[in-house]
C-alpha positions in Angstrom: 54.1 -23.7 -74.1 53.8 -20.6 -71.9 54.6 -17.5 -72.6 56.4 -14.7 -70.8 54.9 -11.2 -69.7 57.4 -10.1 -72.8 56.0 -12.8 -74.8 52.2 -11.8 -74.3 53.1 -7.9 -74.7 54.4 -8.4 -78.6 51.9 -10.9 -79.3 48.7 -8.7 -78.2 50.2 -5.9 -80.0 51.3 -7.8 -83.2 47.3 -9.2 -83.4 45.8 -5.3 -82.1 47.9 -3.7 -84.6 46.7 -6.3 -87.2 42.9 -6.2 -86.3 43.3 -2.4 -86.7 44.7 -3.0 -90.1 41.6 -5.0 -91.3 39.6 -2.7 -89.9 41.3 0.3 -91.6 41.2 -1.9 -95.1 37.3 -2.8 -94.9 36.7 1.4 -94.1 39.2 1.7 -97.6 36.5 -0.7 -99.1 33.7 1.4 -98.2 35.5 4.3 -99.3 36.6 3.2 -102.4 33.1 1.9 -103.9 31.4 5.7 -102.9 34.5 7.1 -104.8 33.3 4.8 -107.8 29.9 5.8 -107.5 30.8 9.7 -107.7 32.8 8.9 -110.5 36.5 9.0 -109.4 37.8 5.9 -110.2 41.4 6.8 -110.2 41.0 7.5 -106.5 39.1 4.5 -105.9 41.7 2.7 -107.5 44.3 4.1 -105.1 41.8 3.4 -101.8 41.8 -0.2 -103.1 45.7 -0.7 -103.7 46.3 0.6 -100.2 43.6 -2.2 -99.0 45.6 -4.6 -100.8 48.7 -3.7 -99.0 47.0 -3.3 -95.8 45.6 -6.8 -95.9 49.4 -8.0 -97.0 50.6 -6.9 -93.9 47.5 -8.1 -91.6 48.5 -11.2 -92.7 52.0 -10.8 -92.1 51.7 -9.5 -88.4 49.3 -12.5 -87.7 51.8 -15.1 -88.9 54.4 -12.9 -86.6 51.7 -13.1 -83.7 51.7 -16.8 -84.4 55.7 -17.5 -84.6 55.8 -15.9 -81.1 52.8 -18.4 -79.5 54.9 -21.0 -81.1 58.1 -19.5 -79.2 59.5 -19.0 -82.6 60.4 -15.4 -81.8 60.5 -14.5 -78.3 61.3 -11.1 -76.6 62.8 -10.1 -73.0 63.7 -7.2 -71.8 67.1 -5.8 -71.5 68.0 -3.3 -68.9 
């Protein structure tokens, strides 16, 4: 099923805005285990629970990506 200009618009920004999600929750990683090593587990703690969250909604905006390949939500423009 083809998509329209709309279409393709929201679904490359619902999978750039994910990927920069992961990519913001594997830096939180890398944060969080050199907070642990320096001793400051609660703020590692807190790095990690915001990974959590951010990988929550990677997933969610993928599965939104998805629903709009699948013409499940769709988007046009209004003047």
């Amino acid at each position: 099923m083809w998509l329209n200009e709309d279409e393709n618009e929201l679904r490359r920004d619902l999978q750039s805005v994910a990927s920069d999600l992961r990519w913001s929750a594997v830096e939180l990683l890398r944060l969080a285990e050199q907070l642990r090593q320096a001793g400051n587990d609660v703020d590692a703690q807190a790095a990690l629970r915001l990974c959590e969250l951010f990988q929550g909604d990677e997933g969610r905006l993928a599965g939104y990506a998805e629903e709009v390949k699948a013409k499940v939500i769709s988007r046009t423009k209004v003047h």
